[in-house]
N, C-alpha and C positions, 0 to 999 in steps of 0.2 A: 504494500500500500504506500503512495509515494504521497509527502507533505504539500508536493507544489501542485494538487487541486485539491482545493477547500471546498466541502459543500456543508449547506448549513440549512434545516427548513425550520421555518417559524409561519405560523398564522397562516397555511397553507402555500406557499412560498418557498420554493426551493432555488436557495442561491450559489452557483459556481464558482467559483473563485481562482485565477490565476494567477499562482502564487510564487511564482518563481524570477521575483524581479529584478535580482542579481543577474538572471540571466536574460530579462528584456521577455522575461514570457515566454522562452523559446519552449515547442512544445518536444516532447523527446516519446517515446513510444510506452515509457509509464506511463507520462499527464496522459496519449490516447486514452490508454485502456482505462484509466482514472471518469475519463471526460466520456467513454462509452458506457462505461458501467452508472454511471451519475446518468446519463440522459435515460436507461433502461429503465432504473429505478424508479426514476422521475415521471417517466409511461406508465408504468403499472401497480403505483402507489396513489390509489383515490385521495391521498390525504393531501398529496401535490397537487393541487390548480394550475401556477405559474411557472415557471422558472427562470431566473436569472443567468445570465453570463456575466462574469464581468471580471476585467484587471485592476492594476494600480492607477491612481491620479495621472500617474507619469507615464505608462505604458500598458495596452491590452495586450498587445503580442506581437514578438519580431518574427512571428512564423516558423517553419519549421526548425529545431534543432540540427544544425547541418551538418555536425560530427555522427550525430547519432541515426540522423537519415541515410546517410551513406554508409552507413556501418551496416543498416538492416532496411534495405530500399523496400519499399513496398510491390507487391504481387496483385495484381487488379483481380478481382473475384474467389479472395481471398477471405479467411477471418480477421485478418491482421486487425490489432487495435484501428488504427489510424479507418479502415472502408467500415468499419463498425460504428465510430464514432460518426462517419459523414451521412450512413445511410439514416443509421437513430435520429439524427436531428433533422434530415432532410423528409422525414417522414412523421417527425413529432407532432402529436395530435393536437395538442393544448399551447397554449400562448406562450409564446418566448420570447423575452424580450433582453437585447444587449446594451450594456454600458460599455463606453470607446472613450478611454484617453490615452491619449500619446500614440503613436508606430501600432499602427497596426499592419503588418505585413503577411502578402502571402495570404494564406486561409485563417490570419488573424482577418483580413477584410473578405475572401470567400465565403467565412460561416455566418457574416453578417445576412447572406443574402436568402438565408432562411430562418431566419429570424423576423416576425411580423412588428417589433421597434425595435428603435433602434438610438437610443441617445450618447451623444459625443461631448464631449469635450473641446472647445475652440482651442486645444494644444491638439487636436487627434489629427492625426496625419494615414492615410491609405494609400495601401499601394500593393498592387499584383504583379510581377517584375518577374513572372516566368519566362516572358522570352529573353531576358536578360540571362538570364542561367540555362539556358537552351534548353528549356523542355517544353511543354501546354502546360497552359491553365487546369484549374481541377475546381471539384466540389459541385460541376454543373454551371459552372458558371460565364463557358462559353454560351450558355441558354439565357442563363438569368441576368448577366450585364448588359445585351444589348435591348431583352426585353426593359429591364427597368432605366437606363441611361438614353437609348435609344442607337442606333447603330455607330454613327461616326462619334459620340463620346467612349461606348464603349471598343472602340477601334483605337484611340487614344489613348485609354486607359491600359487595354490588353495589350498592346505592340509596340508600344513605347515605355510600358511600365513604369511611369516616374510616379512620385507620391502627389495627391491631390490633396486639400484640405477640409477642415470640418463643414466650412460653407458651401463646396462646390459638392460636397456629398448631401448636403442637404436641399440645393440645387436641383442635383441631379434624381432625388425621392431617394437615397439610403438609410438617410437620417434623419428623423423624423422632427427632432432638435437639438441644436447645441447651448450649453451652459460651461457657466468656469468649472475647472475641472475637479476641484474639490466638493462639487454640488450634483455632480452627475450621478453617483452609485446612489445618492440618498434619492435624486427624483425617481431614478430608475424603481427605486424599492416601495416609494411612493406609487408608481403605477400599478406596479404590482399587487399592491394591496388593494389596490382600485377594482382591479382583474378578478384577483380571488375573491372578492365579495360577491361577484357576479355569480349567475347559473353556471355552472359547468358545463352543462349540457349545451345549453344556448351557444357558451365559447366555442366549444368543440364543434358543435356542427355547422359554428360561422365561416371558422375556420375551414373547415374539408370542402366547405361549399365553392367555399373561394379557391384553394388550392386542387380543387377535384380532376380539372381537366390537364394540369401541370404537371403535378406529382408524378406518373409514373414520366414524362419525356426528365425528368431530372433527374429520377434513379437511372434511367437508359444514358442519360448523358454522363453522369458519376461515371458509369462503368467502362464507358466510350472514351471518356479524358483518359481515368484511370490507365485502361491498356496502351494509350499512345504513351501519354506519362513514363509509365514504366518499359515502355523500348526506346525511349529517347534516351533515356536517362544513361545506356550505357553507349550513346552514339559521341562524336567528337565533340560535338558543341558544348555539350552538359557538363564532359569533362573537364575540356577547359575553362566553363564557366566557374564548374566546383574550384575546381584546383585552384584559380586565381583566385577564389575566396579563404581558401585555407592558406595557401601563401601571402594572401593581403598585395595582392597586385592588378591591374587594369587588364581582363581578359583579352584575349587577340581574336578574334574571329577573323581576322579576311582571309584565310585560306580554307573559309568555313562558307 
């Protein structure tokens, strides 16, 4: 059982917690299984309504652990932690809602996009920078960014990968609103309790109603990134993208 995901339920309300801020949130293949086993729970525990996600003031998550990804790459249709956690929440019945301050990278801004809110922090900063590291995108969200940004922002977002800010996420409908960052986790907890006083019933089948027609092209799309994901991953590009991160040097592509 690893310390660096906290979950805690009160008043119907269960809250996530990424706890590893020495390391910028980076998620390593414990937090998965941590953050898969926590959303299971969270499904088939009546006493849950809500659920929270959330990081530090200063950072939700620099995305994946990159010593530890490389070390144990993922296998697309697999049990591994990591398609466990994407599918449990890409398929969560009940209200989810995320708190964003600081770096959210990688599928610290992917998980956002199943998430039905989403409140930031005017320090939050997003960003999906897989073509930077020569692989695709993941989590579905070649589906869901241009659905929700609309094409040419999310062709911006996905192929140039640089970080965007709290306003243009909110902009663009990710985030529902930004606050100083020290007041985000408490509104976030605030809604929450808004939620859970509600029918559950009512939530639930608002919910499905609205995700009905979606839901499966986003597990089909999970599975579809996933496999490309995982054969890129051992092609040249990936490599020297990795590599240039573990050595701390400006990747080379043009012979790529």
């Amino acid at each position: 059982m690893t310390q660096d995901i906290l979950t805690h339920v009160e008043a119907g309300v269960m809250t996530i917690t990424l706890n590893r801020v020495a390391r910028k949130n980076s998620i390593n293949t414990a937090m998965y299984a941590a953050l898969a086993d926590a959303v299971a729970q969270a499904r088939d525990d009546a006493a849950v309504r809500v659920v929270v996600i959330q990081g530090h003031e200063t950072v939700f998550s620099a995305g994946n652990d990159i010593a530890d990804f490389l070390d144990q790459p993922a296998n697309p249709g697999s049990d591994r932690p990591v398609f466990r956690f994407m599918n449990g929440l890409a398929a969560f019945p009940k209200p989810l809602i995320a708190s964003v301050c600081g770096p959210a990278v990688g599928i610290g801004t992917t998980m956002l996009f199943h998430c039905d809110l989403v409140y930031a922090g005017d320090n939050a900063a997003f960003s999906m920078p897989f073509v930077n590291l020569g692989i695709c995108p993941e989590f579905g969200s070649t589906l869901l960014v241009p659905q929700m940004f609309g094409y040419h922002r999310a062709a911006e977002a996905l192929l140039l990968g640089e970080p965007f800010m709290a306003e243009a996420a909110l902009e663009a409908g990710l985030v529902n609103r930004v606050l100083p960052p020290t007041e985000v986790n408490g509104y976030a907890a605030s809604i929450a309790r808004k939620l859970a006083a509600k029918p559950s019933t009512s939530l639930a089948e608002t919910k499905r109603l609205m995700k009905e027609g979606q839901q499966p092209l986003v597990i089909r799309k999970i599975q579809e990134e996933g496999a490309i994901f995982s054969r890129m991953l051992s092609e040249p590009a990936a490599r020297e993208a990795f590599g240039a991160f573990m050595e701390k040097r400006k990747p080379d592509f043009s012979k790529l």
